[in-house]
N, C-alpha and C positions, 0 to 999 in steps of 0.2 A: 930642216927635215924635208924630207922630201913625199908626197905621197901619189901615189894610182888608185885609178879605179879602170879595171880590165873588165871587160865586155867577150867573152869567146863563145862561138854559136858553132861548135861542129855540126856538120851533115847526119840526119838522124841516125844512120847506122853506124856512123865513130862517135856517140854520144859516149857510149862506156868507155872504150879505148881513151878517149880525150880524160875523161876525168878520173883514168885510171893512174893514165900516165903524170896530170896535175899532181896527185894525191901522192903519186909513187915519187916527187922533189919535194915534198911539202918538209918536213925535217932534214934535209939537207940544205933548204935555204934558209930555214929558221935561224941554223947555224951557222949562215954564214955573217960573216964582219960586217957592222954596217947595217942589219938586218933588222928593224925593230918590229916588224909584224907584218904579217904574213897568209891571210884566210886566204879560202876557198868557201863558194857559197854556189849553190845552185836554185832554180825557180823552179816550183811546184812542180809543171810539166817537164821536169829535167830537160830541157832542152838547150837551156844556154849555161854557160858554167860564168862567175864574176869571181875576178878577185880583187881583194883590198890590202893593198901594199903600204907601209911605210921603210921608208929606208934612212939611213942618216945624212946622206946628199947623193946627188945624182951620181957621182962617183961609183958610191955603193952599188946602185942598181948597174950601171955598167958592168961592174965586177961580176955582178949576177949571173948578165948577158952572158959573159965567156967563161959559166962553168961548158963544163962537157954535158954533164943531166941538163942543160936550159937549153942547149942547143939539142940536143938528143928530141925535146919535144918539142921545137919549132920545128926540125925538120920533120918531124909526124904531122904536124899541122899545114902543114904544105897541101898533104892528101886528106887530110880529115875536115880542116872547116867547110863550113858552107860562106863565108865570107871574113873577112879581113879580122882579128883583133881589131876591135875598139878601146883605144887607150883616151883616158880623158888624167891629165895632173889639177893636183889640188893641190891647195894653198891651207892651213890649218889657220882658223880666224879664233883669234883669242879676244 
């Protein structure tokens, strides 16, 4: 298994665009192969958006990468963040 934890901080005025556009892949990745979970979470002051990924190996999540919708909104995030995605992988401790 493979898992993230995403970290994205758009610019306060693409706050809503940014988690419009999250929200607007949110069931097309669900469905994709490979997919085991999939949130969106935001902090009180809406200001930063996190998500919590599982996938079934890094594979999966590549495949992710080259839908057309994942890239539709990296390229929005070009102009919207205020700084880099923060991706941190995790290991599931059993």
């Amino acid at each position: 298994m493979h898992c993230i934890f995403a970290t994205i901080t758009p610019k306060p005025q693409y706050f809503k665009y940014a988690k419009k556009a999250i929200l607007g892949i949110l069931g097309a990745t669900r469905k994709e192969e490979g997919c085991l979970q999939f949130d969106v979470h935001t902090n009180q002051s809406e200001t930063q958006l996190f998500l919590y990924e599982q996938w079934q190996d890094e594979s999966a999540l590549e495949q992710h990468y080259q839908q057309d919708y994942t890239k539709q909104v990296f390229a929005a995030y070009q102009e919207w963040l205020a700084e880099p995605v923060e991706i941190k992988t995790m290991a599931l401790l059993k």
